[in-house]
ROKE-220310 format. One record per residue (C-alpha): residue in three letters; residue number from 1; x, y, z. Coordinates in steps of 0.25 Angstrom, whole numbers. Last residue first. Example, Ala and Ser with C-alpha at 12.3 -4.5 7.8 and 13.67 -1.06 7.14 Angstrom:
2
{residu=ser; num=2; east=55; north=-4; up=29};
{residu=ala; num=1; east=49; north=-18; up=31};
! end
This chain:
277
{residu=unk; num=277; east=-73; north=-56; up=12};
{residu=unk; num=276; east=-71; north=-43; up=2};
{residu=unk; num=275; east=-75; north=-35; up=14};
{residu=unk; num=274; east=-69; north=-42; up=23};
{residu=unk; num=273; east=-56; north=-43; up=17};
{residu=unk; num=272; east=-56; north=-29; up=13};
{residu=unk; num=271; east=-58; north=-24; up=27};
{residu=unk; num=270; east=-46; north=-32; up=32};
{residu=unk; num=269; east=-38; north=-28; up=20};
{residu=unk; num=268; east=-39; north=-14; up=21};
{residu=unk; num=267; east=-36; north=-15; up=38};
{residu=unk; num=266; east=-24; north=-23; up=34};
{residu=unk; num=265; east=-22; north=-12; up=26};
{residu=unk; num=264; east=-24; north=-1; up=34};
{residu=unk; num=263; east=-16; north=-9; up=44};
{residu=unk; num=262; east=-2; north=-10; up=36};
{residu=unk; num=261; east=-3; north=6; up=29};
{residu=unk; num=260; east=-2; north=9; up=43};
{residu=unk; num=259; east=8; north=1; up=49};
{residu=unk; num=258; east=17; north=3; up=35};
{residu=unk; num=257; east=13; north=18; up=34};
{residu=unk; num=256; east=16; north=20; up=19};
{residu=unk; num=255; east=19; north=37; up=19};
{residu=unk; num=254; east=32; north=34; up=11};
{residu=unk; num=253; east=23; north=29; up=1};
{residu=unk; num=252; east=21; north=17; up=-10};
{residu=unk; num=251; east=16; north=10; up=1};
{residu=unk; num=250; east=4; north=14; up=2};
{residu=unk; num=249; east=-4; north=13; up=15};
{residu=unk; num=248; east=1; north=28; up=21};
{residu=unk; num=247; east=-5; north=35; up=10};
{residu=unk; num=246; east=-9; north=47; up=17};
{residu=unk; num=245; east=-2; north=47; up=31};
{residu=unk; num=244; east=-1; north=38; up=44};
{residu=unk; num=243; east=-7; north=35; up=57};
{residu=unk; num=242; east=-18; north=27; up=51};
{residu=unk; num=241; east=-35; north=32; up=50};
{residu=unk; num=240; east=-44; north=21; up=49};
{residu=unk; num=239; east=-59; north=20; up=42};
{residu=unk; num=238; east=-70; north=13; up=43};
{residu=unk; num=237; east=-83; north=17; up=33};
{residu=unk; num=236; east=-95; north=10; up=34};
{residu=unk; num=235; east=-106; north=19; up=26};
{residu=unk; num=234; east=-120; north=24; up=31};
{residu=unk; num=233; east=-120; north=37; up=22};
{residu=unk; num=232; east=-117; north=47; up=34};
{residu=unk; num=231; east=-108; north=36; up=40};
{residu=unk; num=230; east=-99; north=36; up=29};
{residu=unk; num=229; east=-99; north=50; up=26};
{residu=unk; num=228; east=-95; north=53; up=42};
{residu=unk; num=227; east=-84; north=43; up=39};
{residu=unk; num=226; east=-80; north=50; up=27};
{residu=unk; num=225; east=-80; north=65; up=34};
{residu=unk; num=224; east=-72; north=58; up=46};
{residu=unk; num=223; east=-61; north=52; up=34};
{residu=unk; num=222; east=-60; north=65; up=26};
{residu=unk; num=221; east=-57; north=72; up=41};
{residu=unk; num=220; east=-48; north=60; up=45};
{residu=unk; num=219; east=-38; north=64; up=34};
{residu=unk; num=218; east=-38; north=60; up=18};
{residu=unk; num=217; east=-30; north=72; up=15};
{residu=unk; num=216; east=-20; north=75; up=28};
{residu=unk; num=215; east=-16; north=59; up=29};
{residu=unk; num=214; east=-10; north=59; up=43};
{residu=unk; num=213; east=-21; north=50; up=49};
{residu=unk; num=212; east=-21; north=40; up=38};
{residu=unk; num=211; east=-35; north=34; up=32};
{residu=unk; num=210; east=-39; north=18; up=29};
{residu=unk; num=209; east=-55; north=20; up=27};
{residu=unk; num=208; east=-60; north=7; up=25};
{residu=unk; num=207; east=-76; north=9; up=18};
{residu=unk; num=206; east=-88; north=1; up=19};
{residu=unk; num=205; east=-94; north=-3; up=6};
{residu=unk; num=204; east=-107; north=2; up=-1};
{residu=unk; num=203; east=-104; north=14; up=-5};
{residu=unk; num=202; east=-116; north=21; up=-12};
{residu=unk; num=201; east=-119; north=33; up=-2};
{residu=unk; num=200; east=-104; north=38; up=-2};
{residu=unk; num=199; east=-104; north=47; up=-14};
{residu=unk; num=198; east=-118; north=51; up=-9};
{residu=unk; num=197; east=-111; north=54; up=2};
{residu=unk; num=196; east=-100; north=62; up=-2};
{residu=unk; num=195; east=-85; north=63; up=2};
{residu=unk; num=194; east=-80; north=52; up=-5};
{residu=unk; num=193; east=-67; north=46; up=2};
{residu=unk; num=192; east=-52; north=51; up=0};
{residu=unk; num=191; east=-43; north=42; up=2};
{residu=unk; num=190; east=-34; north=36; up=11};
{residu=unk; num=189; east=-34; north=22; up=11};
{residu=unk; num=188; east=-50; north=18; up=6};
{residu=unk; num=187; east=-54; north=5; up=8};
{residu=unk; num=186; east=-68; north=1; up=3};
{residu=unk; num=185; east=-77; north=-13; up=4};
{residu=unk; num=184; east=-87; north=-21; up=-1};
{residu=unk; num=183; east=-90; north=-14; up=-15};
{residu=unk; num=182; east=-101; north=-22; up=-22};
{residu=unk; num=181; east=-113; north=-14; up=-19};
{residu=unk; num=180; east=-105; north=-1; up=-24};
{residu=unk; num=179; east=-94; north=-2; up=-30};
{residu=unk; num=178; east=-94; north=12; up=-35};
{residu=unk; num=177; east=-92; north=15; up=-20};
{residu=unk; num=176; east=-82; north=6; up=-18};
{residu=unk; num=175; east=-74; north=12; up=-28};
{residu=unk; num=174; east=-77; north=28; up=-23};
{residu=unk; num=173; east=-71; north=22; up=-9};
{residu=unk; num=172; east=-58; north=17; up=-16};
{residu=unk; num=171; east=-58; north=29; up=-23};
{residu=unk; num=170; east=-56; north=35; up=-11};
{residu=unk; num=169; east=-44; north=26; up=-6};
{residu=unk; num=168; east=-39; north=25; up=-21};
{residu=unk; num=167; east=-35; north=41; up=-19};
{residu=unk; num=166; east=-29; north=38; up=-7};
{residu=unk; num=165; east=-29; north=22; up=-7};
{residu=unk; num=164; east=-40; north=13; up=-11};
{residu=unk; num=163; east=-48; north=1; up=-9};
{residu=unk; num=162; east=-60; north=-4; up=-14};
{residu=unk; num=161; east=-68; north=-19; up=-12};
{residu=unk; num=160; east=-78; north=-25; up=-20};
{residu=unk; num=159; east=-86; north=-36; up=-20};
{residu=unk; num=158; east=-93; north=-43; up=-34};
{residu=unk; num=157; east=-106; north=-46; up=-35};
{residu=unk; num=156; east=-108; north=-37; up=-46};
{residu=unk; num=155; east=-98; north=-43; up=-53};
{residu=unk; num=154; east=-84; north=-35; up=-54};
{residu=unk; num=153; east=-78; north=-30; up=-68};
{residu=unk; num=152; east=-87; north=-18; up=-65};
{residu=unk; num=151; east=-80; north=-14; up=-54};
{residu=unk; num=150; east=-68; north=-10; up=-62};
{residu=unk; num=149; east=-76; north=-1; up=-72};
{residu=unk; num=148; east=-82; north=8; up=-61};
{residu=unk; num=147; east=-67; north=10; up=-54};
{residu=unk; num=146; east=-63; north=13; up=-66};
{residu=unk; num=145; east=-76; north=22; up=-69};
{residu=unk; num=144; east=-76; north=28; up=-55};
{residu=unk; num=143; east=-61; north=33; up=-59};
{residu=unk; num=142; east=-65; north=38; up=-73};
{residu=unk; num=141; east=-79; north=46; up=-68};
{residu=unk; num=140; east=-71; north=53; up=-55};
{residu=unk; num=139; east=-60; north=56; up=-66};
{residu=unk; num=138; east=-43; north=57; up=-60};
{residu=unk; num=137; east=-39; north=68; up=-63};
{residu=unk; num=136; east=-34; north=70; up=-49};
{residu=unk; num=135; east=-29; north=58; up=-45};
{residu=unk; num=134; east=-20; north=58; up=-58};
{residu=unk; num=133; east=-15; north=71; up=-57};
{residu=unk; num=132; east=-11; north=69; up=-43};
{residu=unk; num=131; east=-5; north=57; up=-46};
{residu=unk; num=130; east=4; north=64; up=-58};
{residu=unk; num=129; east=7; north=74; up=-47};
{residu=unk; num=128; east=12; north=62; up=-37};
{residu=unk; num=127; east=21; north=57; up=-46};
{residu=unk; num=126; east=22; north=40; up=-51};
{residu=unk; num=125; east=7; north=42; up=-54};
{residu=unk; num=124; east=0; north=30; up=-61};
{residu=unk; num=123; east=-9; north=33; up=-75};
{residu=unk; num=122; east=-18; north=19; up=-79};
{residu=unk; num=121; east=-29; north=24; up=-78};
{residu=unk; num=120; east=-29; north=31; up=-64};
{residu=unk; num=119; east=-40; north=24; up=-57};
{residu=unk; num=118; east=-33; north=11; up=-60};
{residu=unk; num=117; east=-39; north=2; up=-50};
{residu=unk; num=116; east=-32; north=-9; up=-43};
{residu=unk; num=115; east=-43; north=-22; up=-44};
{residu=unk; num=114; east=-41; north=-34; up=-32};
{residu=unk; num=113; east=-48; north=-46; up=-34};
{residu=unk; num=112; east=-48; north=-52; up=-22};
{residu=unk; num=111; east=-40; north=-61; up=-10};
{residu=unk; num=110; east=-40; north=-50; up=-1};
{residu=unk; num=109; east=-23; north=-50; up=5};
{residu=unk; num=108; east=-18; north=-52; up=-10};
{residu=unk; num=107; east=-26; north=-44; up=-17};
{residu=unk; num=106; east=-23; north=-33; up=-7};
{residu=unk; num=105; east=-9; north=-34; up=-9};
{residu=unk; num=104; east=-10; north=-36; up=-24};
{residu=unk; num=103; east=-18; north=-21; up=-23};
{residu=unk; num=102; east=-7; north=-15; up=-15};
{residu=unk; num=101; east=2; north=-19; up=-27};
{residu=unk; num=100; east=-5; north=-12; up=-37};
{residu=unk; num=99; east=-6; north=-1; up=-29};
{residu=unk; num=98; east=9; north=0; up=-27};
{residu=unk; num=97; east=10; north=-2; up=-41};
{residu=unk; num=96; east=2; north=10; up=-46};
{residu=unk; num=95; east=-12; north=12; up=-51};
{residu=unk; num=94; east=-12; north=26; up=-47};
{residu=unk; num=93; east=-3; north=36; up=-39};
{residu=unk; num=92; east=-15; north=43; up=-31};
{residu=unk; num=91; east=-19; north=28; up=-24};
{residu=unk; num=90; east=-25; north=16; up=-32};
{residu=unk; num=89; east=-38; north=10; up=-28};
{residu=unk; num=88; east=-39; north=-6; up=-26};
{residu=unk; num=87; east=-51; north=-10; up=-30};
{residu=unk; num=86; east=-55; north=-24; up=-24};
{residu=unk; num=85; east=-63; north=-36; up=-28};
{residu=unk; num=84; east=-71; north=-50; up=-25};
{residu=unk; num=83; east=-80; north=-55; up=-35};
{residu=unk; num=82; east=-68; north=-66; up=-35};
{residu=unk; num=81; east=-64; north=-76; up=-46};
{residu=unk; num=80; east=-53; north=-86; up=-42};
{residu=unk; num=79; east=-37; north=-81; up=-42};
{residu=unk; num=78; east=-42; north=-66; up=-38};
{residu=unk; num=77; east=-38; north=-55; up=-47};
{residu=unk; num=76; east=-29; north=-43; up=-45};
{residu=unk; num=75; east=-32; north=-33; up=-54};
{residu=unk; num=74; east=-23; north=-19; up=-56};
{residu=unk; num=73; east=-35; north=-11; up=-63};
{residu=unk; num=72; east=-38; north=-3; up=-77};
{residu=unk; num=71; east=-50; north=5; up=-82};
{residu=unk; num=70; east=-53; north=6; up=-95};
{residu=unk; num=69; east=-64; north=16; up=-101};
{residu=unk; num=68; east=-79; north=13; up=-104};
{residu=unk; num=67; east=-83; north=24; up=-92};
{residu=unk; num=66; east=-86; north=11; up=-82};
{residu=unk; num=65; east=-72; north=7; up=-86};
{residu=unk; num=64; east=-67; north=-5; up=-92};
{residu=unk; num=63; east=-57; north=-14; up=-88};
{residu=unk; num=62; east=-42; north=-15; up=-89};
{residu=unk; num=61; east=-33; north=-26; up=-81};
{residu=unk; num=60; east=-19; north=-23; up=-73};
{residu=unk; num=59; east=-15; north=-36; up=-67};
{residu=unk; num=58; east=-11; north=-42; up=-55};
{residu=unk; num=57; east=1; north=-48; up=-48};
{residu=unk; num=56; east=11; north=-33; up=-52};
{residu=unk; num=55; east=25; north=-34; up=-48};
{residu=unk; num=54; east=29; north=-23; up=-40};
{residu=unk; num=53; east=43; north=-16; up=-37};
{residu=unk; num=52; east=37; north=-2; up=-33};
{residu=unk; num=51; east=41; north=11; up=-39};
{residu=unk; num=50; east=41; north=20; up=-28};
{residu=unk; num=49; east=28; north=28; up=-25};
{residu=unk; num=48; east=28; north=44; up=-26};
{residu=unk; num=47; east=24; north=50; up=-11};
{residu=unk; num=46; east=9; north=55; up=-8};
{residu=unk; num=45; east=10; north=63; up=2};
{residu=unk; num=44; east=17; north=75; up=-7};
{residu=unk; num=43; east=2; north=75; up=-14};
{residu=unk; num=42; east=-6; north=76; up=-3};
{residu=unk; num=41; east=4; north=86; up=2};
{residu=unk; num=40; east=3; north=95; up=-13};
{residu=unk; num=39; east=-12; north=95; up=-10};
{residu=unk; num=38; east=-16; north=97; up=-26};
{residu=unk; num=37; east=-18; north=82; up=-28};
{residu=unk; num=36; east=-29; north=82; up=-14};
{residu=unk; num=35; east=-41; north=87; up=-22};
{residu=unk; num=34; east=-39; north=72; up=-29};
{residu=unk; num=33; east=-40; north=64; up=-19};
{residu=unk; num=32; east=-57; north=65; up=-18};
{residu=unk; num=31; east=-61; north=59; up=-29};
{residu=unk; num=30; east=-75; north=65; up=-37};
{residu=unk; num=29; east=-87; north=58; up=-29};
{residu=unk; num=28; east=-93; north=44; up=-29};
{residu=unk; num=27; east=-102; north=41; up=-40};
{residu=unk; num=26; east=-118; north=42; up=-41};
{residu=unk; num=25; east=-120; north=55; up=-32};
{residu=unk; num=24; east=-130; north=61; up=-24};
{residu=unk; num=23; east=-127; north=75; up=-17};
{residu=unk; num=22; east=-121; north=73; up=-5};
{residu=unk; num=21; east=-109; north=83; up=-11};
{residu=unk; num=20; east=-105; north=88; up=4};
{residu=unk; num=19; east=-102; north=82; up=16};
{residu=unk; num=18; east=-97; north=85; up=32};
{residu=unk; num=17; east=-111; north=92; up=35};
{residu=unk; num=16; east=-124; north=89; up=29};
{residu=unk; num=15; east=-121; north=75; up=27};
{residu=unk; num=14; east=-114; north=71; up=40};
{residu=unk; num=13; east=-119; north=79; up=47};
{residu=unk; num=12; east=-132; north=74; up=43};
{residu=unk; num=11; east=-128; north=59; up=47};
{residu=unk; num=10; east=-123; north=64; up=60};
{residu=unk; num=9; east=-109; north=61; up=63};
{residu=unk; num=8; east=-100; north=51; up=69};
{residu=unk; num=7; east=-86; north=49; up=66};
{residu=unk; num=6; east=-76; north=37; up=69};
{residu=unk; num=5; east=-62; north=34; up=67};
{residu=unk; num=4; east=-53; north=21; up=67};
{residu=unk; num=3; east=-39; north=21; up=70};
{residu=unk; num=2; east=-28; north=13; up=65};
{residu=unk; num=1; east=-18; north=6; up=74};
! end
């Protein structure tokens, strides 16, 4: 059963009270995650992946970055041409098997062209003080860029969708911001959500927020003060809190909650469906 909060606020208490940084701004603001690597719990909660079996259906392609660089994706094509898409954000670990396969598992189920971001350039942590590292030098510029770079391959009539997990959920947010008039929907599993208005102002999609109830980083407070954002700036944001713990939809962890990890995302895939419909 998941559960389904609401908030109600005054618009000026909401701007003058609970947020900071409203000044204006052309690009979202500098990832949240990463204050999080020196919190040896947040990093204990996040249990090194077994090597998994997997036999790769798509292919790695190369494409070039709004900063003139290459950027790389895990790419899933339709069998007929579709203007129809999905970025898939990788969690803390990187581009790694077990998001190459959750990206074949939504390919399968939505029927469209389905990108896997490399927001790492090509490093993938197998430690969790290499991931750290990686999370946390990670470039505002150079991951807008990629994600910049990848959206260009796409007409302008094209339809996009995000979706993320932990440090993918809140760039999944940041991705469908950049999208901007072509960005039809954004899930976010667990992850950190921009914290200024004028970050939020240009987003054009509604947002599914998938949260756990134990998770002590991401918790109902971050939630509550998105929400209040959200309606503050006239946004759709739903959201659902699971009885389980940070991480609990991969299934690279010992914290993998079947039941919940199973309705987040049938949940995911409904919303995407009609969004992408």
């Amino acid at each position: 059963m998941t559960t389904r909060l609401l908030y109600h606020f005054s618009v000026a208490t909401l701007i003058c009270g609970l947020f900071s940084g409203c000044q204006s701004s052309s690009t979202p603001s500098e990832e949240g995650m990463a204050k999080f690597t020196t919190d040896d719990s947040f990093n204990g909660a996040h249990e090194i992946p077994e090597i998994l079996d997997f036999k790769p259906r798509g292919e790695m392609v190369a494409f070039t970055t709004t900063d003139g660089n290459d950027g790389h994706a895990y790419v899933l094509r339709t069998s007929s041409p579709s203007s129809k898409h999905l970025i898939v954000i990788h969690e803390w670990w990187g581009l790694n098997d077990y998001i190459k396969q959750e990206a074949e598992r939504l390919f399968d189920s939505l029927g469209v062209n389905v990108w896997a971001l490399d927001l790492y350039d090509g490093q993938v942590a197998t430690d969790r003080e290499t991931a750290g590292q990686l999370m946390e030098s990670r470039e505002q510029a150079r991951l807008e860029a990629i994600m910049r770079g990848a959206i260009a391959q796409w007409s302008p009539q094209a339809s996009i969708a995000t979706i993320g997990w932990c440090f993918g959920g809140g760039w999944s947010l940041r991705a469908s911001i950049l999208a901007g008039e072509r960005s039809r929907g954004c899930v976010m599993y667990y992850g950190m959500p921009v914290e200024s208005a004028a970050d939020l102002v240009p987003l054009k999609a509604e947002v599914l927020g998938l949260f756990a109830n134990k998770d002590q980083w991401i918790n109902a407070e971050v939630v509550r003060k998105f929400a209040a954002l959200c309606q503050a700036t006239g946004k759709t944001f739903t959201y659902h809190f699971y009885d389980a713990d940070h991480a609990f939809a991969n299934p690279s962890s010992p914290r993998y909650n079947d039941k919940a990890a199973q309705e987040a995302n049938a949940l995911a895939l409904s919303f995407l469906k009609q969004k992408l419909r």
